[in-house]
DRENDO-1510 file (C-alpha; in Angstrom, 1 decimal, always signed):
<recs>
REC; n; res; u; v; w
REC; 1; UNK; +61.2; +44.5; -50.4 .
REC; 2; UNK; +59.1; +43.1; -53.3 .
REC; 3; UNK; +56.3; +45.6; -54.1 .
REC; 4; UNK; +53.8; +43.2; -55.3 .
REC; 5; UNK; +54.1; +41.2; -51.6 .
REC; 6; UNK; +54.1; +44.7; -49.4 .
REC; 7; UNK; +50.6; +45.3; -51.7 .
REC; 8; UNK; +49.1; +41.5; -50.7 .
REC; 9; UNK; +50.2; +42.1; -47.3 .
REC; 10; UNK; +48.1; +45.5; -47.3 .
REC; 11; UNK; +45.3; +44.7; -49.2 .
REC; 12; UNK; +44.4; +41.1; -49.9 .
REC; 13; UNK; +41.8; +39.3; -47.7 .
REC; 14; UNK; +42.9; +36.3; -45.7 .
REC; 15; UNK; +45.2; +35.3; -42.7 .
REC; 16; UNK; +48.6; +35.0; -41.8 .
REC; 17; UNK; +49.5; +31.3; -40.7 .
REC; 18; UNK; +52.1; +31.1; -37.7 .
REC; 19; UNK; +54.4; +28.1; -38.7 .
REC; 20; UNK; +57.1; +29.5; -36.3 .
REC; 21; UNK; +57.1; +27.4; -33.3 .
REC; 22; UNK; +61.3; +27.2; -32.2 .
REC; 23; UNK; +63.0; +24.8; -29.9 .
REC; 24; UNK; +61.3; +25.2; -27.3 .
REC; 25; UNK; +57.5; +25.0; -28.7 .
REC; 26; UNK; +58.3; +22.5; -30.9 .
REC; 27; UNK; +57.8; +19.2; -28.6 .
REC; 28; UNK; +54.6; +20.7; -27.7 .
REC; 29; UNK; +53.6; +20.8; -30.9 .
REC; 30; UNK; +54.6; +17.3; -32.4 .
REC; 31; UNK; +52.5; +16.4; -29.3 .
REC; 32; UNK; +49.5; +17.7; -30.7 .
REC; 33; UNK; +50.2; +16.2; -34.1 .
REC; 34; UNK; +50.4; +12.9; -32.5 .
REC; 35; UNK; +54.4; +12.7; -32.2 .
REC; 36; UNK; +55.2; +11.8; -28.4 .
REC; 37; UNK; +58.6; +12.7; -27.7 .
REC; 38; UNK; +59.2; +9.4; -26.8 .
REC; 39; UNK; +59.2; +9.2; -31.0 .
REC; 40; UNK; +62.6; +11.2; -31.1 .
REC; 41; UNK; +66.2; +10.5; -29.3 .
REC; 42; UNK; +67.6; +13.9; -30.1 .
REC; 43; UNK; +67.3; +17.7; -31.4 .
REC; 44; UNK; +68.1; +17.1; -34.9 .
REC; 45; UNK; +65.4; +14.0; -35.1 .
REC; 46; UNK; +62.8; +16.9; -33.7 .
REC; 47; UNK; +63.2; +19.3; -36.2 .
REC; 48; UNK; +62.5; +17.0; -38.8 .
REC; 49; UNK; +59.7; +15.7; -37.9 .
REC; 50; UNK; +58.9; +19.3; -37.5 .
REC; 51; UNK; +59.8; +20.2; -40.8 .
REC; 52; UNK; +57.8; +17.4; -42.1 .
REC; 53; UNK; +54.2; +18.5; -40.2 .
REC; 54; UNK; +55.3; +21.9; -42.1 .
REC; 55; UNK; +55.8; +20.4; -45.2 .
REC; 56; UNK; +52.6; +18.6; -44.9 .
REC; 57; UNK; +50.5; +21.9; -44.1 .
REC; 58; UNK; +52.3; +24.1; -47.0 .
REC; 59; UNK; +52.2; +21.8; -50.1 .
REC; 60; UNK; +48.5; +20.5; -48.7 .
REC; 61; UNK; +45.8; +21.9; -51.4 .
REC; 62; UNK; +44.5; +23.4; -48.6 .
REC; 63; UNK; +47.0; +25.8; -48.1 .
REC; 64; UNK; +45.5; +28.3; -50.6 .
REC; 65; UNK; +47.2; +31.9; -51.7 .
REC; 66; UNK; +43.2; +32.5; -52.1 .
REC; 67; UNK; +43.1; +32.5; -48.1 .
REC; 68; UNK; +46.0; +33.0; -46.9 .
REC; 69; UNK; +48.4; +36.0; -47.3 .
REC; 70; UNK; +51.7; +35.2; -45.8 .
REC; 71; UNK; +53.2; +32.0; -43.4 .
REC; 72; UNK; +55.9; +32.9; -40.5 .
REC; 73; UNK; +58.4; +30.6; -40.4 .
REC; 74; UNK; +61.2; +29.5; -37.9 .
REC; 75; UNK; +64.9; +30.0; -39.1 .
REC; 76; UNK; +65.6; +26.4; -39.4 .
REC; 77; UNK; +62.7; +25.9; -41.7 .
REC; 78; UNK; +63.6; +29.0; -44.0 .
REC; 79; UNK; +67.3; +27.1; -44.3 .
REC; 80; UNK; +65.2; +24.0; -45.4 .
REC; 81; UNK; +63.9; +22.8; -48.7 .
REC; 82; UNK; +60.2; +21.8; -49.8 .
REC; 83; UNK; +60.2; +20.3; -53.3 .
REC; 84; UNK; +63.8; +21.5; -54.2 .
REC; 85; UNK; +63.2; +25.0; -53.0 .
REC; 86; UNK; +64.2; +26.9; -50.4 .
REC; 87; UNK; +60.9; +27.5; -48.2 .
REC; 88; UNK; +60.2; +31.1; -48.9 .
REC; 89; UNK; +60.7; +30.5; -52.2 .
REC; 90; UNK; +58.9; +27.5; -52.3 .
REC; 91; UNK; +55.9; +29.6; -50.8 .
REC; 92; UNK; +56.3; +32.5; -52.9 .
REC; 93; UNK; +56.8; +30.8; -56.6 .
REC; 94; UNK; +54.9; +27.5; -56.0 .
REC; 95; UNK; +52.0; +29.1; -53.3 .
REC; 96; UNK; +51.6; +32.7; -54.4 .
REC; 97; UNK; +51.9; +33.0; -50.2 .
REC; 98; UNK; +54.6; +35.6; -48.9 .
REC; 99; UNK; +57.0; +34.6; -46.5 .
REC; 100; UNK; +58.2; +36.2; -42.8 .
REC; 101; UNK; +60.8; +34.7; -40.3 .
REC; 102; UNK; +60.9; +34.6; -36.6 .
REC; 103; UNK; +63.7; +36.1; -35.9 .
REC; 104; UNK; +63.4; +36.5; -31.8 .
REC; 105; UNK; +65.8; +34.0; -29.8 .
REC; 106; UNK; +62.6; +33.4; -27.1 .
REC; 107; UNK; +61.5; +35.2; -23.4 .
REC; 108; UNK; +63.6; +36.8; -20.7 .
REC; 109; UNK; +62.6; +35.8; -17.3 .
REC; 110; UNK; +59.6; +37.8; -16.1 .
REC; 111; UNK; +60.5; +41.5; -14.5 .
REC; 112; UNK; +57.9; +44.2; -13.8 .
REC; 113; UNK; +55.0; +42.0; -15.1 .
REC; 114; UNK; +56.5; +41.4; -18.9 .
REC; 115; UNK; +58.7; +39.2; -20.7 .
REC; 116; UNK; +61.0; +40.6; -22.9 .
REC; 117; UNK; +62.7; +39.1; -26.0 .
REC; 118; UNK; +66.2; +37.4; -24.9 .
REC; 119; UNK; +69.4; +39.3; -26.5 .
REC; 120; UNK; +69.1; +38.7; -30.5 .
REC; 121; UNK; +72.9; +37.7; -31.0 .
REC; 122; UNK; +74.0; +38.6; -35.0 .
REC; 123; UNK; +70.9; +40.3; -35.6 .
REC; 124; UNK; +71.9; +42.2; -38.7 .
REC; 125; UNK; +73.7; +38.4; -39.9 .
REC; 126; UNK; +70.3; +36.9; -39.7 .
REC; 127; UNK; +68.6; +39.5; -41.3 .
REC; 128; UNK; +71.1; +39.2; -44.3 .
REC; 129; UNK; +70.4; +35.3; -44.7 .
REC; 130; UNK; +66.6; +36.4; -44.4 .
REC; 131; UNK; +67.1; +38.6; -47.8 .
REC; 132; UNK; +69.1; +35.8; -49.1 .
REC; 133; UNK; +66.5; +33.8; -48.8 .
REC; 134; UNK; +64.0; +36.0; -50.3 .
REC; 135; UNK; +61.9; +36.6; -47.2 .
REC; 136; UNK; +60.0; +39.8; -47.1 .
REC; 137; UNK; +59.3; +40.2; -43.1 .
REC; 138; UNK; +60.2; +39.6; -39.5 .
REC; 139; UNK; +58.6; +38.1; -36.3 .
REC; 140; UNK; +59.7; +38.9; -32.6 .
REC; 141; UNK; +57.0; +38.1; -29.6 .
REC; 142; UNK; +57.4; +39.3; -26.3 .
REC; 143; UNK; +54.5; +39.1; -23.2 .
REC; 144; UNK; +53.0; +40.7; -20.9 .
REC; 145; UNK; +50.9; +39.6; -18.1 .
REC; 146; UNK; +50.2; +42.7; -16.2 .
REC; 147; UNK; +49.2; +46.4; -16.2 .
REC; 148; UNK; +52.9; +47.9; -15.2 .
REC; 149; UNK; +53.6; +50.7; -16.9 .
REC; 150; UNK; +57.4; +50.6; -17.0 .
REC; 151; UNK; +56.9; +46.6; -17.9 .
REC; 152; UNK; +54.8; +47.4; -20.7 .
REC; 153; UNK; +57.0; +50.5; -22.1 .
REC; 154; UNK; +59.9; +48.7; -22.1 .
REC; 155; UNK; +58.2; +45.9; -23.9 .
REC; 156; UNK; +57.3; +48.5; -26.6 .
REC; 157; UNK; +60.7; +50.6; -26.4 .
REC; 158; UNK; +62.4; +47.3; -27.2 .
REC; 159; UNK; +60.0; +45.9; -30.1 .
REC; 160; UNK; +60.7; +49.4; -32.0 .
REC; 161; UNK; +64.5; +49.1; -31.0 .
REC; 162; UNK; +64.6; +46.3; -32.9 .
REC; 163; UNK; +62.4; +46.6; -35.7 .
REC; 164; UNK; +64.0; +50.1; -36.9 .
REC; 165; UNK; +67.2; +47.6; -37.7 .
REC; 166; UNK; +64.9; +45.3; -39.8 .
REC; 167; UNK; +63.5; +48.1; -41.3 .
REC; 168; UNK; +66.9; +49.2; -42.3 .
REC; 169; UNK; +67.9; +45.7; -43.9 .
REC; 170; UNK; +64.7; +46.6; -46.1 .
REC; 171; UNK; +62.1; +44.1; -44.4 .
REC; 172; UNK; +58.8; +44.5; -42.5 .
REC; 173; UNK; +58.8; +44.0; -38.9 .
REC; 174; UNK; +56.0; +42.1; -37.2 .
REC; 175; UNK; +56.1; +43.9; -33.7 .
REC; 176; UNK; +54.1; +41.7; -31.8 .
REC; 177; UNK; +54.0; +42.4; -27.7 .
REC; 178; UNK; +51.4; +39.8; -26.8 .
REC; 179; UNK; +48.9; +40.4; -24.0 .
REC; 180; UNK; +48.8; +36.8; -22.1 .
REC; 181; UNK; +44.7; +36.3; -22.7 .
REC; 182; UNK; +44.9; +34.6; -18.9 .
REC; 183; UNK; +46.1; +38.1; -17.2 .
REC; 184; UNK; +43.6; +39.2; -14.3 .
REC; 185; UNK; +44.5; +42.8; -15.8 .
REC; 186; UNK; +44.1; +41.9; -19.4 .
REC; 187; UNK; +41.8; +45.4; -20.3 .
REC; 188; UNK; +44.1; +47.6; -18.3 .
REC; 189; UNK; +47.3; +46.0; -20.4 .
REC; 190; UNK; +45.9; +46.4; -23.6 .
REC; 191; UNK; +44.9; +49.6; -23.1 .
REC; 192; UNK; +48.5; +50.7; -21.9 .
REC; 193; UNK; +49.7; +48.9; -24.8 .
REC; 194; UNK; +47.9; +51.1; -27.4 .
REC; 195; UNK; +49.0; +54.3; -25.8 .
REC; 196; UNK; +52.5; +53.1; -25.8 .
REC; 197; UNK; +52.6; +51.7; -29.5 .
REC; 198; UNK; +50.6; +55.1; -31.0 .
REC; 199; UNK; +53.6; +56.9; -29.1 .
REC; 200; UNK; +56.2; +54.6; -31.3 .
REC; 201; UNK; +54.2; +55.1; -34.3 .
REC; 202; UNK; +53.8; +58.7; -34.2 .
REC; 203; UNK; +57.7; +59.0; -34.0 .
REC; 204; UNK; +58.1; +57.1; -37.2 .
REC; 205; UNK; +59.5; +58.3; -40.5 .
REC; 206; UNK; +56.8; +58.8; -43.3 .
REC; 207; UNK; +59.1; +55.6; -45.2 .
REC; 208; UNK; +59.4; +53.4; -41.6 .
REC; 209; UNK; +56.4; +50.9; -41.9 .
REC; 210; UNK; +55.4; +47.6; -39.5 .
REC; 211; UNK; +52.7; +45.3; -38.9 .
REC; 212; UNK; +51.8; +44.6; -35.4 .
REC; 213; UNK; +50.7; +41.5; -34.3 .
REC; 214; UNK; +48.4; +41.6; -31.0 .
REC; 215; UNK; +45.8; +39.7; -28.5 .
REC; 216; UNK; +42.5; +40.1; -29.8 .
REC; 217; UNK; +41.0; +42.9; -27.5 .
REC; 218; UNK; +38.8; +42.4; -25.1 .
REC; 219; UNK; +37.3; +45.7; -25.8 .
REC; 220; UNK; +36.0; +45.7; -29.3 .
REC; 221; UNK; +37.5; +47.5; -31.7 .
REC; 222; UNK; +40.4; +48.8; -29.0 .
REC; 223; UNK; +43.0; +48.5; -32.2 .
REC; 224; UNK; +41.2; +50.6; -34.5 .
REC; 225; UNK; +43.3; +53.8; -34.5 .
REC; 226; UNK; +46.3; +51.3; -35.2 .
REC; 227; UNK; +44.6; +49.8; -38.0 .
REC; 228; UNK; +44.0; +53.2; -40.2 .
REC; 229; UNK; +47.8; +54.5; -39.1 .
REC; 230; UNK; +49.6; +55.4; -41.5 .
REC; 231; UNK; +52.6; +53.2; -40.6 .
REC; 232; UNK; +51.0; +50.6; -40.2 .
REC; 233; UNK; +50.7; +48.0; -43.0 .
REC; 234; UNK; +48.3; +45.9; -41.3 .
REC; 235; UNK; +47.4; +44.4; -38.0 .
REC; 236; UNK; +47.1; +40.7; -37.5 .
REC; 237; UNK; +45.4; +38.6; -34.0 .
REC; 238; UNK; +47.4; +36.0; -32.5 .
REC; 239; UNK; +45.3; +32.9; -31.1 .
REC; 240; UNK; +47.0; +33.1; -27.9 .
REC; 241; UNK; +45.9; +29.4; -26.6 .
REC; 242; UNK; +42.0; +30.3; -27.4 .
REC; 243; UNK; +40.5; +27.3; -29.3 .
REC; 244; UNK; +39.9; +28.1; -33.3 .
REC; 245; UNK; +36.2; +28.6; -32.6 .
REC; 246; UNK; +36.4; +31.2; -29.7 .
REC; 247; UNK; +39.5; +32.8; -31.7 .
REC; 248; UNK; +37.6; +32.8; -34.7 .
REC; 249; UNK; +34.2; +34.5; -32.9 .
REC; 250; UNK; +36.2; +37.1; -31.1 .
REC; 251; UNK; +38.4; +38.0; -34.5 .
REC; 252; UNK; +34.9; +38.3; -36.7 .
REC; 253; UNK; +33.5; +41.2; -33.7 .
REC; 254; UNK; +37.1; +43.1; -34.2 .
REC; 255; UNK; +36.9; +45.1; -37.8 .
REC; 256; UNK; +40.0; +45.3; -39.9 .
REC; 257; UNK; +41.5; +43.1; -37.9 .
REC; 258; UNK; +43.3; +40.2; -39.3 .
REC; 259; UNK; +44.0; +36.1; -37.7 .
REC; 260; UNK; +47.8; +34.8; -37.0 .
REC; 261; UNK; +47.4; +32.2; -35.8 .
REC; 262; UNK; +49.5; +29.2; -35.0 .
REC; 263; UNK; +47.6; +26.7; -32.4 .
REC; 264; UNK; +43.7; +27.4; -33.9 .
REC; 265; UNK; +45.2; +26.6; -37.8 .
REC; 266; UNK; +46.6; +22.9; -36.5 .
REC; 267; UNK; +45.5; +22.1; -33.8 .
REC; 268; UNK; +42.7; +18.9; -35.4 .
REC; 269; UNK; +46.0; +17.7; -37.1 .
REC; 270; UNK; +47.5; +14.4; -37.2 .
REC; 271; UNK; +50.1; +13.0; -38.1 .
REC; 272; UNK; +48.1; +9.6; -38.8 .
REC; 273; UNK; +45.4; +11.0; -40.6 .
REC; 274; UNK; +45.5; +9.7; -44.6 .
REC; 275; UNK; +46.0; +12.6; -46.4 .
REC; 276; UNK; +41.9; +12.7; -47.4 .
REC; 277; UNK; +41.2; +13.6; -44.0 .
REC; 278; UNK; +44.4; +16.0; -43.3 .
REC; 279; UNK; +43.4; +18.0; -46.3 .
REC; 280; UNK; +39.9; +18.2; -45.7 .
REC; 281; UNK; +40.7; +18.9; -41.8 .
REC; 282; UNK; +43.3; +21.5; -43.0 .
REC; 283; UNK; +40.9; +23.2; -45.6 .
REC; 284; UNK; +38.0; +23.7; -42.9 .
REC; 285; UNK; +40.0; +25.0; -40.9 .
REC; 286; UNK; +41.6; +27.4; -43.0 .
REC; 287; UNK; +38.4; +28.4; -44.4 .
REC; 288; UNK; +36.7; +29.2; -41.0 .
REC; 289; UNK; +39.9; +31.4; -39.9 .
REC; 290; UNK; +39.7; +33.4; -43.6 .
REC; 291; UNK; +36.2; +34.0; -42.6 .
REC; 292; UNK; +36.6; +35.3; -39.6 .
REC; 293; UNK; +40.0; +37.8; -40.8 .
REC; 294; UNK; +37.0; +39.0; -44.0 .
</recs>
């Protein structure tokens, strides 16, 4: 783990941008961008049209190391190349940005009101390539949708399972249990959540460190004891289908609490937009999200 990218992570204002979506996200997506899937015949034929709306967003002016700390990618697009680079180097040499990788395989069918992360087959394989590749963190998203206790634990109990193996390949977990913003016991969940995660933490070794990447609250300033523990590097806000304006105005009431967010960074972009207007779309807004994280 590089030292000067754990330091940016802790202590440099801006966001973390969510470039992650997988197989399964992906149509939805292109859709968004303006690629119907009638535009593609098969999987391969996705992903790189994928990998060129990526490409697009990470070498556009707009995406700034002055406002943006670090970019979660999805495998394939690590294993990719932007300008001759491998992509996490290409963000870390060309953008100043650091890099993470998504390395969950996607959502177990719902028991006891949560989705947990499918079996991650060769883990401790993937995590090599990651350090290969010179990325310096992990992403793995599960859900929950309601207040069960024994849902949500297990949730937690399996986000730390996990993570203490990335930690031990000498990268920083995102632990990131999200809170579906659309559950009629949204409070109650989040406030389970924190007890369980503050148990996790407080078992830690003083050398085992993770970010945690959650629903904004919707009490205000719920996360601050995560914030200011001591294992934590930093706690980031996923969008979680909010638009980038209510994202943004939630975030900004929420201090120390930092935007990762995937939907809300791209969702104005398209693919037929001349590059003038993709930059400047791109650049507001990038610049409305590092507002609200500062």
């Amino acid at each position: 783990m590089q030292h000067n990218q754990l330091e940016k992570v802790k202590m440099a204002n801006g966001f973390i941008a969510a470039l992650d979506q997988s197989g399964g996200s992906t149509p939805k997506a292109l859709a968004a961008y303006g690629i119907p899937k009638h535009a593609y015949t098969n999987e391969e034929e996705m992903f790189d049209l994928v990998h060129d709306m990526r490409t697009r967003i990470m070498t556009s002016p707009a995406f700034d190391s002055n406002y943006i700390i670090g970019a979660i990618l999805f495998e394939q697009t690590m294993d990719r190349k932007i300008e001759g680079l491998y992509t996490g180097d290409y963000l870390a040499e060309k953008k100043g940005i650091v890099p993470f990788l998504k390395v969950d395989k996607g959502l177990a069918e719902e028991k006891n009101g949560v989705q947990l992360m499918k079996q991650i087959p060769n883990l401790e394989n993937t995590l090599q390539r990651a350090n290969d590749r010179h990325i310096f963190g992990t992403k793995m998203r599960s859900v929950i949708k309601h207040a069960n206790q024994d849902g949500i634990k297990a949730v937690v109990d399996q986000q730390f399972e996990i993570g203490k193996r990335i930690i031990a390949a000498d990268l920083l977990p995102i632990i990131e249990p999200e809170v579906d913003i659309h559950s009629p016991e949204k409070e109650a969940c989040e406030d389970t959540l924190k007890a369980e995660i503050l148990d996790q933490l407080n078992a830690l070794n003083d050398h085992e460190h993770v970010m945690l990447k959650l629903t904004i609250p919707t009490q205000t300033n719920l996360y601050k004891e995560l914030i200011i523990h001591p294992n934590v590097v930093r706690v980031v806000a996923l969008s979680g289908g909010y638009s980038t304006k209510e994202a943004n105005e939630k975030l900004k009431a929420n201090n120390g609490l930092i935007a990762s967010f995937s939907r809300a960074l791209a969702q104005d972009l398209n693919v037929n937009q001349t590059d003038q207007q993709f930059n400047a779309t791109l650049e507001q807004a990038v610049k409305s999200i590092y507002e609200a994280s500062v």
